[in-house]
C-alpha positions as CSV (number, residue, x, y, z in Angstrom):
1,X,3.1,277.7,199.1
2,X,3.4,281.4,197.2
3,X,1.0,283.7,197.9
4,X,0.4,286.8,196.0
5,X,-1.6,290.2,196.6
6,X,-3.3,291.6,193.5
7,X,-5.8,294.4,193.8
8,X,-9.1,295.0,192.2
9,X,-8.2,297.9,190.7
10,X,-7.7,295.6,187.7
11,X,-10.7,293.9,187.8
12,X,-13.6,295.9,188.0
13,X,-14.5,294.7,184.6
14,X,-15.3,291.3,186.0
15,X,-16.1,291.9,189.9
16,X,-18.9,294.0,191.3
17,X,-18.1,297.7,191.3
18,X,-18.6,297.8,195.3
19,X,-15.7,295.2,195.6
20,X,-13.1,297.2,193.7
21,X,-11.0,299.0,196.6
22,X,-10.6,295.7,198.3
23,X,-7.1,293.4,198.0
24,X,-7.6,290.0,197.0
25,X,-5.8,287.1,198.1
26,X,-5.0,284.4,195.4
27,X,-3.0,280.9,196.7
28,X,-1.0,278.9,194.7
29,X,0.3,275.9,195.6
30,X,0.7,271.9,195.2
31,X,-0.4,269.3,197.2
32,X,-2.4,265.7,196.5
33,X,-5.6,266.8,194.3
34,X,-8.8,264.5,195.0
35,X,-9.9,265.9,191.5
36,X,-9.4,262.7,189.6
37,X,-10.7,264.0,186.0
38,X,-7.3,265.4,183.6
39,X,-6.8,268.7,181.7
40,X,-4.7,266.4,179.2
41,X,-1.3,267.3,177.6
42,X,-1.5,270.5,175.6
43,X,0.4,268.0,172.2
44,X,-1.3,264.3,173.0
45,X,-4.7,266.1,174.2
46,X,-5.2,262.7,176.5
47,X,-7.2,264.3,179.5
48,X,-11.1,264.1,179.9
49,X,-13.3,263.6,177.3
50,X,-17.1,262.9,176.4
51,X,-16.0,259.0,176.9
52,X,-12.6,259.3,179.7
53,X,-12.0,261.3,182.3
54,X,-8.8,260.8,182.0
55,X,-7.9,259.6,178.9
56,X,-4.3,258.8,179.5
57,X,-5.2,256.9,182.6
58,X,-7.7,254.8,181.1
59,X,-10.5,255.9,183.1
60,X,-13.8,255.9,181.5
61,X,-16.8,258.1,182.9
62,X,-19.7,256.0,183.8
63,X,-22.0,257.9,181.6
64,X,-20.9,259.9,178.5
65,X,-20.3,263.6,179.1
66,X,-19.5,263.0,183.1
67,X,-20.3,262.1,186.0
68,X,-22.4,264.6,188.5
69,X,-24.5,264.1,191.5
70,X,-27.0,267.1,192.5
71,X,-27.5,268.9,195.9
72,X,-29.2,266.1,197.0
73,X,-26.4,263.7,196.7
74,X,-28.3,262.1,193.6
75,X,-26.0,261.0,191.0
76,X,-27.3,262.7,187.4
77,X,-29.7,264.4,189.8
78,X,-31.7,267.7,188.2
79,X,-31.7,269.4,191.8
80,X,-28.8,271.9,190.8
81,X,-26.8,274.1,193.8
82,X,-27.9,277.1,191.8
83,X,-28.6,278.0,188.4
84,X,-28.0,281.3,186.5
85,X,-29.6,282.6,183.2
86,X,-26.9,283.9,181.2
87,X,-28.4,285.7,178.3
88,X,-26.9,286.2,174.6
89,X,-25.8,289.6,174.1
90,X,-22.5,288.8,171.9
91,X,-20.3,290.8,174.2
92,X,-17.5,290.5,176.5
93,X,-18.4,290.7,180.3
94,X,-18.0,288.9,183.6
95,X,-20.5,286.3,184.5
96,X,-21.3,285.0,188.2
97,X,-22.3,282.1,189.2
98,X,-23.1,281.2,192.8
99,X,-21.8,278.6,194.3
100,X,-22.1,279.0,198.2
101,X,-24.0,275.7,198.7
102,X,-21.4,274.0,196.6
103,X,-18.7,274.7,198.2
104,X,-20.2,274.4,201.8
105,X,-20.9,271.3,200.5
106,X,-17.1,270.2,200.1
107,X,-16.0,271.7,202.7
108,X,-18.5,270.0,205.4
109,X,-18.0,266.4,203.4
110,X,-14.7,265.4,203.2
111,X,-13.7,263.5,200.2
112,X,-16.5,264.8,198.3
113,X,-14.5,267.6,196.3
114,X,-13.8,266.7,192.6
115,X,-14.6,269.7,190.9
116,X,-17.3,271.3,189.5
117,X,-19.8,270.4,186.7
118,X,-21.8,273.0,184.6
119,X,-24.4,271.8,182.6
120,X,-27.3,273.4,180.1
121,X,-30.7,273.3,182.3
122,X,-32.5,275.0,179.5
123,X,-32.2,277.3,176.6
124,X,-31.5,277.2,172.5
125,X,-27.6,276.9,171.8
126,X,-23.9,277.3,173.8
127,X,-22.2,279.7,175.9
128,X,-18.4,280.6,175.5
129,X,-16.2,281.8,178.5
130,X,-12.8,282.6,178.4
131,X,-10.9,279.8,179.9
132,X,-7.8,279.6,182.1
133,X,-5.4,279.8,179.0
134,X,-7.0,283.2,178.4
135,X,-4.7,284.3,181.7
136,X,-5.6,287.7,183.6
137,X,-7.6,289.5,183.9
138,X,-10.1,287.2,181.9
139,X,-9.2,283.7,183.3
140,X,-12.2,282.3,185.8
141,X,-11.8,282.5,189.5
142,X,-13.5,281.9,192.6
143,X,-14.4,284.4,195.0
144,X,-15.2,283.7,198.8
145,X,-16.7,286.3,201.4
146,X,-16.6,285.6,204.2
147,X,-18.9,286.5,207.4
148,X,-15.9,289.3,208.3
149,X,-16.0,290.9,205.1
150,X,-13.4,289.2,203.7
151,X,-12.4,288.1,200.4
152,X,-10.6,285.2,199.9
153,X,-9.9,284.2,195.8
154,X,-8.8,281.4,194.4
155,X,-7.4,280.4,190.9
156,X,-9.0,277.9,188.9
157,X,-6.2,275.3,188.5
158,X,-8.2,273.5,185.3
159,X,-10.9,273.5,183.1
160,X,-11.8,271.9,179.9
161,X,-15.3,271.2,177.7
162,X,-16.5,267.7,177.5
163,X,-18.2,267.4,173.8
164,X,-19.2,264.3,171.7
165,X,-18.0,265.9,168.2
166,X,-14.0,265.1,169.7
167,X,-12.2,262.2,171.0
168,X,-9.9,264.5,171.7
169,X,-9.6,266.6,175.1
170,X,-10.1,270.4,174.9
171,X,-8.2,271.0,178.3
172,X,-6.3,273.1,176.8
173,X,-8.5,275.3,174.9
174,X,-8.4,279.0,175.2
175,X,-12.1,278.9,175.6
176,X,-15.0,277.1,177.7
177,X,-18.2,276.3,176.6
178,X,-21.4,275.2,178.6
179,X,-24.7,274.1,176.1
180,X,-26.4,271.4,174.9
181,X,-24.3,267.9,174.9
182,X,-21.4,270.0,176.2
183,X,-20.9,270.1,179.6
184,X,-17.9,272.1,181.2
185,X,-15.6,271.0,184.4
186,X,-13.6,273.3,186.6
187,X,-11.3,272.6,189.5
188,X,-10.1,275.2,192.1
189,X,-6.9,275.4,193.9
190,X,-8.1,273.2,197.2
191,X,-7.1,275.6,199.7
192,X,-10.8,276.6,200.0
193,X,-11.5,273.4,201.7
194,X,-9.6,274.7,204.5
195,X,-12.3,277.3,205.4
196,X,-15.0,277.0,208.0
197,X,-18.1,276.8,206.0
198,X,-19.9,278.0,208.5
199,X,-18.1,281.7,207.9
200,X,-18.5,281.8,204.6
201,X,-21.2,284.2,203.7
202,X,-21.3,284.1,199.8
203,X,-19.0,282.3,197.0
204,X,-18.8,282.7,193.3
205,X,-17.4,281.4,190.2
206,X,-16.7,284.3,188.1
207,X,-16.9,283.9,184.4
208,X,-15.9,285.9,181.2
209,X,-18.1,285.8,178.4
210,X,-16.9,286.2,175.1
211,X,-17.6,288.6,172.5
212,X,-20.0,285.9,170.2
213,X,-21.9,283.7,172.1
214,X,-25.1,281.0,170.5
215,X,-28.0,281.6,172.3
216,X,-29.2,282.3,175.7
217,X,-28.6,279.2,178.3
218,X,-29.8,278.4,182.1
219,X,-26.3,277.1,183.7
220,X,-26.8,274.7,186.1
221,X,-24.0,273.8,189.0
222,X,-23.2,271.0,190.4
223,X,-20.4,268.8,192.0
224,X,-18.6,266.1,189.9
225,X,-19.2,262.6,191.4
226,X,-16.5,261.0,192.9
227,X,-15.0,257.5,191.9
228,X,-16.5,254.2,192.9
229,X,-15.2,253.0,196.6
230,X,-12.9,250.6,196.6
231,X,-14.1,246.9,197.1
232,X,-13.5,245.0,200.2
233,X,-10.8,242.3,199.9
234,X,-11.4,239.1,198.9
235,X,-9.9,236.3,200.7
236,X,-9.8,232.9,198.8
237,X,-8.0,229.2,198.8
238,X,-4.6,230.6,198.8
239,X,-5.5,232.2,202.0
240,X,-5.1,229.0,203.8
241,X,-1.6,228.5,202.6
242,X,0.7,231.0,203.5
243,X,3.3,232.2,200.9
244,X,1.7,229.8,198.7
245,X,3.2,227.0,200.0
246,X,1.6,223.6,199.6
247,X,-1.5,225.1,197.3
248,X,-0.8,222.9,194.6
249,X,-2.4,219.8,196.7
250,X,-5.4,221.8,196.8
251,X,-8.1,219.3,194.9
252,X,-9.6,222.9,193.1
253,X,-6.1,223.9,192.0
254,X,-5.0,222.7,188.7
255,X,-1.6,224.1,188.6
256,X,0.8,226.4,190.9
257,X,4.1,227.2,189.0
258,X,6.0,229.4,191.4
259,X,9.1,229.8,189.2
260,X,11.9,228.4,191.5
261,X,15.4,227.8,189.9
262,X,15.4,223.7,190.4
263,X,18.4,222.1,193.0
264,X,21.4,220.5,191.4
265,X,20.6,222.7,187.7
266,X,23.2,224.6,186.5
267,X,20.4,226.0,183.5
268,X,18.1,228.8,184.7
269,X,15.4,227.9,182.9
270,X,14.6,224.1,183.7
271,X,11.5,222.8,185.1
272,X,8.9,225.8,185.1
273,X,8.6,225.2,181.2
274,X,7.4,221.7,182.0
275,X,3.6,222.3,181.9
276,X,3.8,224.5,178.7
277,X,3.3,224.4,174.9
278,X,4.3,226.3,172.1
279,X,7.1,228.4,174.1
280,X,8.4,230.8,171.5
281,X,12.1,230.6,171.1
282,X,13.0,234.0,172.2
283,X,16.3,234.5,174.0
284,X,14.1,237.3,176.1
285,X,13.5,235.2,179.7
286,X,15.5,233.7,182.6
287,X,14.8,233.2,186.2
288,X,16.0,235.3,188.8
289,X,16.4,235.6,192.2
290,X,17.9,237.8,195.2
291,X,21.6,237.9,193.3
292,X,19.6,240.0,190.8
293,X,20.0,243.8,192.0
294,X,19.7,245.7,189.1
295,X,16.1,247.1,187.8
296,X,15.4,247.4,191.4
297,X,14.0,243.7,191.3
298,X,13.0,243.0,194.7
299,X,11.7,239.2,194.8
300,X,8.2,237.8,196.2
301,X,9.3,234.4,197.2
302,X,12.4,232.7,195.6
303,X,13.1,233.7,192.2
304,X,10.7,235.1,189.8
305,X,10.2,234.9,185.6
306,X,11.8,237.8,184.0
307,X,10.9,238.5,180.6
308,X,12.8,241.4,178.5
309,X,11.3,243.1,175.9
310,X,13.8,244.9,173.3
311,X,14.2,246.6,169.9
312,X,14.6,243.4,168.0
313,X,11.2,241.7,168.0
314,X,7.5,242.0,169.4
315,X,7.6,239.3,171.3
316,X,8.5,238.9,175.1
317,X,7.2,235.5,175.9
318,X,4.7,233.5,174.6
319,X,3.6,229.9,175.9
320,X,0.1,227.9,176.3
321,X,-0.7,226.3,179.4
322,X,-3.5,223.9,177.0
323,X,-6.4,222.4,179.7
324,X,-6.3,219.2,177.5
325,X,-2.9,218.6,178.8
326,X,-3.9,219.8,182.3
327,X,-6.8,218.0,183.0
328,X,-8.0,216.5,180.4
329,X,-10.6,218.6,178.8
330,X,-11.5,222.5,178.0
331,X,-13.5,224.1,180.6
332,X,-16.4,226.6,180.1
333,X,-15.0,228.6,182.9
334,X,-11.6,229.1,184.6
335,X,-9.7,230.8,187.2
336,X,-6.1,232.5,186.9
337,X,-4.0,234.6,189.0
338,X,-0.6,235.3,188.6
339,X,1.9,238.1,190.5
340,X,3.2,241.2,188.5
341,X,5.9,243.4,188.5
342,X,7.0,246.2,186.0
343,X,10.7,246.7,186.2
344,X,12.3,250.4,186.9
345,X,13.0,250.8,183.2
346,X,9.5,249.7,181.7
347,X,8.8,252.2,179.1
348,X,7.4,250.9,176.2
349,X,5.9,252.9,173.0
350,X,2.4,251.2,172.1
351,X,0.2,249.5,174.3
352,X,0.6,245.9,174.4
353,X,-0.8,242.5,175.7
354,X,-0.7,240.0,179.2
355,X,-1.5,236.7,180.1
356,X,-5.3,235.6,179.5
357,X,-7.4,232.7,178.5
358,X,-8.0,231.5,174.5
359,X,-9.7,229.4,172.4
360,X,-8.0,230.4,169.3
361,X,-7.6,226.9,168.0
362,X,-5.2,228.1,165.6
363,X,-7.5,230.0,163.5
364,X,-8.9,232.8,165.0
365,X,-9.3,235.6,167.8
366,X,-6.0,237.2,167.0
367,X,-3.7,238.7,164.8
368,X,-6.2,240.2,162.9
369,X,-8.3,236.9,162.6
370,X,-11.8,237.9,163.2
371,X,-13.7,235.5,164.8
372,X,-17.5,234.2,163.6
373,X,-19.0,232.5,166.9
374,X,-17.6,228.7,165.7
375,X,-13.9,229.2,164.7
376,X,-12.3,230.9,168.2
377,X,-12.1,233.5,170.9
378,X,-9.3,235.3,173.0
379,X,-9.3,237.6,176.4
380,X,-5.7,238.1,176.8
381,X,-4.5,240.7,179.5
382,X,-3.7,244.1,177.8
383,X,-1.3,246.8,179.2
384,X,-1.0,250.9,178.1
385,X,1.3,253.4,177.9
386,X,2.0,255.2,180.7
387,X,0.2,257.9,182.5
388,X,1.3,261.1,181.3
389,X,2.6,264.0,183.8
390,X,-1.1,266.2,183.3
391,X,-2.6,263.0,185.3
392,X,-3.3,262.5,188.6
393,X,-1.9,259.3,188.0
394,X,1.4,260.2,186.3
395,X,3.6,257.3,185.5
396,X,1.3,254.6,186.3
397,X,0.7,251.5,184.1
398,X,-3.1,251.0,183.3
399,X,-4.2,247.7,182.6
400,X,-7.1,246.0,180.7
401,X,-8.2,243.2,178.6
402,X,-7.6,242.6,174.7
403,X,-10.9,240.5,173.7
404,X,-12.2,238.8,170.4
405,X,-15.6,238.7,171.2
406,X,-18.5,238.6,168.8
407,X,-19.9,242.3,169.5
408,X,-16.4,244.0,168.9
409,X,-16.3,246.2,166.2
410,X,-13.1,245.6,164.6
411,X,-11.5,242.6,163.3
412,X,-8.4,243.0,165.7
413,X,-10.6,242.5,168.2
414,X,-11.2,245.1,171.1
415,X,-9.2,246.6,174.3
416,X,-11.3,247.2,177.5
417,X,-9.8,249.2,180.4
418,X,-10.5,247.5,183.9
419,X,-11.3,251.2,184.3
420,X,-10.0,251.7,188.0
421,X,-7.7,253.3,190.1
422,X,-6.4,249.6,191.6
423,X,-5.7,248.9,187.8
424,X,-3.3,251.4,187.5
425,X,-0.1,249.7,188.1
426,X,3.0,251.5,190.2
427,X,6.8,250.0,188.3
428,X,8.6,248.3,191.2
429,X,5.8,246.4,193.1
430,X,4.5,243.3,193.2
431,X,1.0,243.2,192.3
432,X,-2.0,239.8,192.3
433,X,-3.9,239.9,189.2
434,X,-6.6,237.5,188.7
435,X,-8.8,237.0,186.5
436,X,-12.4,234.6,186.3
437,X,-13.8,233.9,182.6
438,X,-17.1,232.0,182.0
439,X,-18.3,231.7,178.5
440,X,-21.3,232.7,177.4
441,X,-24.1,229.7,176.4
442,X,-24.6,229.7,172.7
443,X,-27.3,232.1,171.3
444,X,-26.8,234.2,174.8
445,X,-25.1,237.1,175.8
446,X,-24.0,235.8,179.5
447,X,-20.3,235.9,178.7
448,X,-18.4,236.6,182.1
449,X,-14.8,238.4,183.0
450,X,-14.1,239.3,186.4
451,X,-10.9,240.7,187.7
452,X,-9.3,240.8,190.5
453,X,-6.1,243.5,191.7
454,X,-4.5,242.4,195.7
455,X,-7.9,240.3,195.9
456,X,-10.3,243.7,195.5
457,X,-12.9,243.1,192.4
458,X,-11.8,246.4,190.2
459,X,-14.1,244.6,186.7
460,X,-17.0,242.3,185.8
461,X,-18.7,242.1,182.7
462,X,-21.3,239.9,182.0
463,X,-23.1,240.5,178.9
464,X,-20.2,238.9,176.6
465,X,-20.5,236.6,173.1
466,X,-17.8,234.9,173.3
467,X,-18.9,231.5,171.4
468,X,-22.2,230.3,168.9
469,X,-21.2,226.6,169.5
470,X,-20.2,224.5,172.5
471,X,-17.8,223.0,170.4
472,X,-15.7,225.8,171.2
473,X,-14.2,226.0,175.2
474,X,-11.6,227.6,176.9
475,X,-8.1,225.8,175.3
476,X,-6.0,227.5,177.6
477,X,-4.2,229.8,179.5
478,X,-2.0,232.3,177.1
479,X,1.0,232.8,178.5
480,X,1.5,236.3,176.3
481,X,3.9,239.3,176.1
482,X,4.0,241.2,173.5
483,X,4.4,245.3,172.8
484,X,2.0,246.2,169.9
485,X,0.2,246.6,167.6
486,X,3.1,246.5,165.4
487,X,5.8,248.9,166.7
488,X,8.8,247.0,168.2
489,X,9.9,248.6,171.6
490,X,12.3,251.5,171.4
491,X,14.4,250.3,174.2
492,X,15.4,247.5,176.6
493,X,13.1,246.7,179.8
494,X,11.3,244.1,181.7
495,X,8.5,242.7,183.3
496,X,8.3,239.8,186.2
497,X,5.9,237.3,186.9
498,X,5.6,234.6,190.1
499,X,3.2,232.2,191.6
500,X,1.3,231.6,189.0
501,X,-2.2,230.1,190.1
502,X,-4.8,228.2,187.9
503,X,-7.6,226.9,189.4
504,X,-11.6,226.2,189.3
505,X,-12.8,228.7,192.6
506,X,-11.2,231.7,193.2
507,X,-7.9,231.7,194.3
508,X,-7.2,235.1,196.0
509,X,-3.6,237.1,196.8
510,X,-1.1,234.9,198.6
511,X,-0.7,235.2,202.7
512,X,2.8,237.2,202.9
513,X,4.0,240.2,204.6
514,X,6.7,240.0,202.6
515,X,4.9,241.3,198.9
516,X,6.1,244.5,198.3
């Protein structure tokens, strides 16, 4: 921790003149933020937006412009913590907004801080404050005072606008702006949620107007709402059958492939190819076990599918699993989970795809091949790039789906984030993703994806078009790595996959103290 003395002398421009011959006492210092929204990279400009909160991570806000709950706990509640007329006068001067009950607020429920929310109540254009790129003596601040007398400030560790005219994030602007459609967050150092609430006799946000504003505005404050709990976890037939072992003779499993190097082969590769079709020849995948110690591969149970992507092709693995050859027929709806693994060196430069179901058919619902309702459908997995270091989540991998569904707007079809935190995958950890996908009756929009992360739901949609015929069904299970887009991978790395599960009921994570 540093901390700093500063006096007021300095900043009688922006606090109250009867404050000026006191010292203030600004903290600085770094520790696990429960603010979940991003600031963004100054060059990528990947932080929160009218869409993401944090764009890098792949987390979407539930409602455009943000998320807020009022004093009441009401989420998108109109009962502000306190609201403040700032009026249009075109000049530079310090603004104050209270924020007592807010921040008793945080302090006396834990968990509940994620920052503050300012939004237009009323009024006829925009206001513009100086924002923490503005540095002192203009950059907001909060003030505390408490029941002793004494002050206690605290730097405003980020801020941006959230505004539907951008895609971009304006984290990084040198100015704030709180009107109509444009909402503004702030975040505080968190050492304030170490006071006693019940000493704190008054705390502001203090504010610097700029010189041009547009229009006189009622600010209203309140408190950013925090993320959706985490589900409870789901146990389901593989819970019965402890590291897997003996699932396959379960009468709703249709295939277990747990990736173990046959007895008596000297080939790595025999045996787990069996059950495929269309397996591209790409010299890019091998089996491998507890001998393997580099990438920090750690195995589940036996050896494991690793699958290399390099600088020579787009293509990691690719391989069908077709239901006609499984059991007979296509399916309306199926189950699939499958473990995961990023290696140590995973660092890819586009976005790319994962193993989903299809009904392609060989003409369309990828590459480009729009579909029509009668000619096919795809819902592969989908990865991103990385987290960047301005997240909360730095370095992690979120994860999605790739669709070609009927309401997508682009011929290349359409990537949805599974939009949550369980989604965003750590490298060197084993991981059960599963996935349930019903199609939709023709004429309906009743389309199903579920998704599953360590047995927790993290996504369900249920309002997808997959299909205007029954003619068309779910052909199979694409086994599909790829990096792109079109950009080929700038360097070497890998992925890992093991115990892959298909079945008709859900199948759950496997019963092993030993996934790590």
């Amino acid at each position: 921790m540093r901390i700093s003395m500063t006096c007021l002398g300095g900043l009688t421009h922006t606090l109250s003149h009867s404050l000026t011959a006191i010292c203030l006492l600004f903290f600085s210092f770094s520790a696990h933020s429960d603010v979940y929204w991003s600031q963004g990279s100054e060059a990528i400009r990947d932080g929160a937006t009218f869409i993401y909160a944090d764009g890098s991570a792949k987390l979407l806000w539930r409602r455009e412009l943000g998320d807020w709950i009022d004093r009441n706990g009401t989420p998108y509640g109109n009962a502000a913590f306190s609201t403040t007329l700032v009026e249009d006068l075109d000049t530079t001067r310090p603004v104050s907004l209270d924020v007592t009950a807010l921040i008793k607020y945080w302090i006396d429920k834990p968990g509940s801080y994620h920052g503050a929310y300012l939004k237009e109540e009323s009024g006829d254009g925009a206001i513009v404050f100086d924002a923490t790129e503005a540095g002192y003596p203009a950059a907001p601040f909060l003030a505390i005072t408490t029941t002793d007398n004494e002050i206690k400030t605290f730097e405003v560790t980020r801020d941006t606008t959230l505004s539907a005219t951008t895609h971009y994030s304006l984290g990084h602007q040198p100015q704030l702006q709180v009107g109509a459609h444009t909402p503004a967050l702030i975040a505080f150092n968190e050492r304030f949620l170490e006071l006693d609430s019940a000493k704190i006799s008054k705390a502001s946000l203090y504010l610097t107007t700029t010189d041009k504003q547009y229009g006189t505005v009622q600010i209203g404050v309140y408190t950013v709402a925090p993320l959706p709990p985490a589900s409870e976890v789901e146990r389901g037939i593989a819970w019965h059958y402890p590291g897997d072992h003996g699932l396959a003779d379960h009468p709703d499993v249709i295939l277990a492939e747990t990736f173990d190097k046959p007895r008596g082969f000297l080939t790595l590769n025999a045996g787990w190819q069996e059950h495929l079709s269309d397996v591209g020849h790409y010299d890019t995948y091998r089996l491998v076990d507890t001998d393997y110690r580099i990438d920090r591969f750690k195995p589940l149970d036996g050896s494991a599918l690793q699958i290399a992507f390099n600088s020579k092709t787009n293509f990691g693995f690719t391989g069908h699993y077709r239901f006609r050859r499984l059991i007979g027929r296509e399916p309306e709806q199926m189950y699939f989970r499958y473990y995961l693994r990023f290696g140590n060196n995973w660092q890819p430069t586009d976005g790319g795809k994962l193993p989903g179901f299809s009904g392609t058919y060989d003409r369309a619902g990828w590459g480009g091949r729009a579909i029509d309702g009668y000619n096919g459908w795809s819902a592969r997995g989908a990865y991103f790039l990385q987290a960047t270091p301005n997240s909360k989540y730095n370095g992690t991998i979120p994860l999605g789906n790739y669709v070609y569904h009927l309401d997508s707007q682009s011929n290349y079809g359409e990537t949805i984030s599974w939009n949550n935190t369980l989604s965003l995958l750590q490298k060197n950890r084993w991981y059960a993703v599963e996935q349930f996908l019903k199609l939709n009756d023709p004429g309906m929009a009743n389309g199903e994806l579920t998704v599953w992360i360590d047995g927790r739901k993290i996504f369900h949609k249920s309002d997808l078009r997959f299909r205007k015929t029954t003619e068309l069904n779910i052909e199979s299970l694409w086994l599909n790595f790829y990096h792109g887009g079109t950009a080929k991978p700038a360097s070497a790395f890998f992925v890992y996959i093991d115990n892959l599960v298909i079945a008709s009921r859900y199948i759950g994570p496997m019963r092993s103290s030993r996934v790590k």
